[in-house]
Backbone as JSON, one array per atom type, in Angstrom:
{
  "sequence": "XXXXXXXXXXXXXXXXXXXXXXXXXXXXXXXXXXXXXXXXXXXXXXXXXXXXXXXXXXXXXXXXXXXXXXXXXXXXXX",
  "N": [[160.84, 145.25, -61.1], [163.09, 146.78, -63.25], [164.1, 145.87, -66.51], [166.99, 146.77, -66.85], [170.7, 147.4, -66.65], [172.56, 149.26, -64.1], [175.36, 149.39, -64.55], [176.49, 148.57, -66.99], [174.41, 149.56, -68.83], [172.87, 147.43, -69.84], [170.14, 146.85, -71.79], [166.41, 145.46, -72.65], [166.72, 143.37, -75.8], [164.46, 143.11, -78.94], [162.97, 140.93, -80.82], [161.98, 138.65, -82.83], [159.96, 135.44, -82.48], [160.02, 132.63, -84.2], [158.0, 130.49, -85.99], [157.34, 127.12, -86.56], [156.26, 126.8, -88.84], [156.94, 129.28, -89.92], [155.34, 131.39, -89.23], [155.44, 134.98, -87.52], [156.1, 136.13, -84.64], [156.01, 138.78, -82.03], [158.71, 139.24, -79.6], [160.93, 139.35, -76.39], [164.43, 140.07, -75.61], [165.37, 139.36, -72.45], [168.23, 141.15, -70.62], [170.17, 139.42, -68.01], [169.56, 140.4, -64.9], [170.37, 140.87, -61.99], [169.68, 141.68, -58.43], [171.79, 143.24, -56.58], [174.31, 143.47, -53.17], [177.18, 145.39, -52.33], [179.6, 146.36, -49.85], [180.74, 149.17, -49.6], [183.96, 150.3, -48.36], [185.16, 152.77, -48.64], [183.12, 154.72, -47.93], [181.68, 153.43, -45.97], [179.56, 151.88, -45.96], [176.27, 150.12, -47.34], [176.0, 149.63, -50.69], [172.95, 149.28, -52.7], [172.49, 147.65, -55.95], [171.51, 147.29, -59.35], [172.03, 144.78, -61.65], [173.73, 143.58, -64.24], [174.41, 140.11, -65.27], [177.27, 140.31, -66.48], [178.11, 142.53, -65.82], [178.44, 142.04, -63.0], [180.71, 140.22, -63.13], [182.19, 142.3, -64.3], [182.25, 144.01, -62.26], [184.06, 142.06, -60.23], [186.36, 142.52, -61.35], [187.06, 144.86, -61.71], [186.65, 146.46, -59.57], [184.56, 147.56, -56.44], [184.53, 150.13, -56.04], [186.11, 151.52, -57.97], [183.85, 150.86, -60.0], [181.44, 152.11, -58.78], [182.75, 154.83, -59.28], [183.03, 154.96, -62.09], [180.07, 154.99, -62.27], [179.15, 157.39, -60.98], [180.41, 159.63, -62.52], [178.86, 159.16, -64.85], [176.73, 160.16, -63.66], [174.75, 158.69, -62.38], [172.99, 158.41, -59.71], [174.27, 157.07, -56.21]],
  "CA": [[162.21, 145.61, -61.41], [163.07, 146.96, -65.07], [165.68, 145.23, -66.66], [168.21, 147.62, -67.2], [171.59, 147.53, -65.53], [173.05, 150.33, -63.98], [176.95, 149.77, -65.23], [176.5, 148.42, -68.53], [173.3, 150.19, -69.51], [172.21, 146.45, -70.66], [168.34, 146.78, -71.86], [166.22, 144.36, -73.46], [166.4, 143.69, -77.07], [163.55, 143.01, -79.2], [162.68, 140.46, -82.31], [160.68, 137.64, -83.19], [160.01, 134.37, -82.04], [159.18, 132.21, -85.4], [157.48, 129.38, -85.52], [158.06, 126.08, -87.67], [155.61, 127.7, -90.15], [157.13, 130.73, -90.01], [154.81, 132.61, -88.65], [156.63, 135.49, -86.97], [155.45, 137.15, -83.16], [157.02, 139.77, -81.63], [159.15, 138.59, -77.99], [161.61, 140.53, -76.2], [165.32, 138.98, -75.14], [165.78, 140.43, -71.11], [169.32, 140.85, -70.15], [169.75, 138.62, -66.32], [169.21, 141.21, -64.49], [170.17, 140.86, -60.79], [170.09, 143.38, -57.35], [173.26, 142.56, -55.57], [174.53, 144.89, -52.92], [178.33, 145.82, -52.36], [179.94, 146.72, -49.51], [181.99, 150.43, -49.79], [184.64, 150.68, -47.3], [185.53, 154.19, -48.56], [181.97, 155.77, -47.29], [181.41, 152.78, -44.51], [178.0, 151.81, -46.44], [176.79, 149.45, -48.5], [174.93, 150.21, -51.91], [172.4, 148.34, -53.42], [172.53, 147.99, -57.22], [171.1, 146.42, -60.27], [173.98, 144.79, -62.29], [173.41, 142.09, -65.06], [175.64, 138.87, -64.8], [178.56, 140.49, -66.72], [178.47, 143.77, -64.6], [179.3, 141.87, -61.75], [181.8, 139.81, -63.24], [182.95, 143.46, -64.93], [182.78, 144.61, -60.82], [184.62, 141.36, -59.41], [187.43, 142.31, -61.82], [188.14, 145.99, -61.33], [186.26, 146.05, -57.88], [183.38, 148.24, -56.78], [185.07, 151.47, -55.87], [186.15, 151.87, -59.49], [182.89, 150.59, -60.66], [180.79, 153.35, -58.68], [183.6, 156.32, -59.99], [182.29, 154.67, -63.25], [178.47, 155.7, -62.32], [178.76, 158.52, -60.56], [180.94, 159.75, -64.11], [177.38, 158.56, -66.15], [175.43, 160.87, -63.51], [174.44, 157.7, -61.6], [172.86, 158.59, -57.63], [174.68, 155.74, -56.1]],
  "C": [[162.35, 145.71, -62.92], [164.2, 146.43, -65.11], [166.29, 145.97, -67.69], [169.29, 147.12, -66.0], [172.37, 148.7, -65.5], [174.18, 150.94, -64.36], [176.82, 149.73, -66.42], [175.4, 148.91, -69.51], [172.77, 148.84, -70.46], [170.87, 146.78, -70.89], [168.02, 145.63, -72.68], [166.22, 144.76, -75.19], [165.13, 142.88, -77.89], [163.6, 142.38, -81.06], [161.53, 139.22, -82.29], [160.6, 136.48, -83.03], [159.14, 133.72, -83.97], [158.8, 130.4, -85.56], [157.74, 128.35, -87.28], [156.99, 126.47, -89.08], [155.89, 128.98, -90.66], [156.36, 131.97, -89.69], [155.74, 133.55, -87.49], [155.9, 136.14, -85.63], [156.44, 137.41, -82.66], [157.31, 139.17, -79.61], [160.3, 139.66, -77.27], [162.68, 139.21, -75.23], [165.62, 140.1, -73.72], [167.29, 140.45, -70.98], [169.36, 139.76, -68.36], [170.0, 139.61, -65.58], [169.1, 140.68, -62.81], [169.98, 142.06, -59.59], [171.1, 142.42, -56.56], [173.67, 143.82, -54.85], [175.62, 144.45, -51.97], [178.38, 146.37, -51.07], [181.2, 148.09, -49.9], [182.62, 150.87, -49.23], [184.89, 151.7, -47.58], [184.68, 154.77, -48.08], [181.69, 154.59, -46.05], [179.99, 152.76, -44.74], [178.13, 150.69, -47.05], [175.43, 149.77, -49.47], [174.21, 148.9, -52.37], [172.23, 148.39, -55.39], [172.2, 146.61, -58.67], [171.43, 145.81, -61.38], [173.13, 143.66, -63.29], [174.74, 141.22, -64.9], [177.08, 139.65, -65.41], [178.98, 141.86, -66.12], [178.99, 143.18, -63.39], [180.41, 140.7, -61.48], [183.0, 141.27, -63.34], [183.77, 143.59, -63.12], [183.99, 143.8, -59.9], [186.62, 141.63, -59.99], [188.58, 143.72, -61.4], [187.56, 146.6, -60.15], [185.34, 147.3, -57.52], [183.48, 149.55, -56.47], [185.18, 151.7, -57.51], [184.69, 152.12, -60.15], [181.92, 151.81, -60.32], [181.34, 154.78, -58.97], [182.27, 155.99, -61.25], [180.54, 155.24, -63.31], [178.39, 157.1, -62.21], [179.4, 159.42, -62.02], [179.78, 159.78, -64.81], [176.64, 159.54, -65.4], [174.53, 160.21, -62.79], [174.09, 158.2, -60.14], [173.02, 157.15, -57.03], [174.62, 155.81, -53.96]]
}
């Protein structure tokens, strides 16, 4: 599973872990990256989708009809 999320376009970001000498190595921060899957009473389905924790707070708030307008809008196959 790549960690991207499908609403918020979270990806990972990328810097340096440094050590008490300062030596510097390269690490990468993931977003949390879950698959959670939605019931859509407007099509009588339910989607599966790859949300990070504040996507599916975002979804619990303005609810997942909105949220898939919101994709399919981006170009999203939902």
């Amino acid at each position: 599973m790549s960690a991207h999320c499908q609403l918020t376009g979270a990806r990972p970001g990328f810097g340096n872990n440094i050590s008490h000498s300062h030596r510097r190595t390269s690490r990468r921060f993931d977003p949390n990256i879950q698959t959670k899957r939605y019931w859509l009473p407007g099509e009588g389905r339910h989607v599966r989708l790859t949300l990070s924790a504040k996507a599916i707070k975002t979804i619990d708030a303005i609810g997942i009809e909105a949220a898939v307008a919101r994709l399919r809008a981006r170009g999203v196959r939902v």
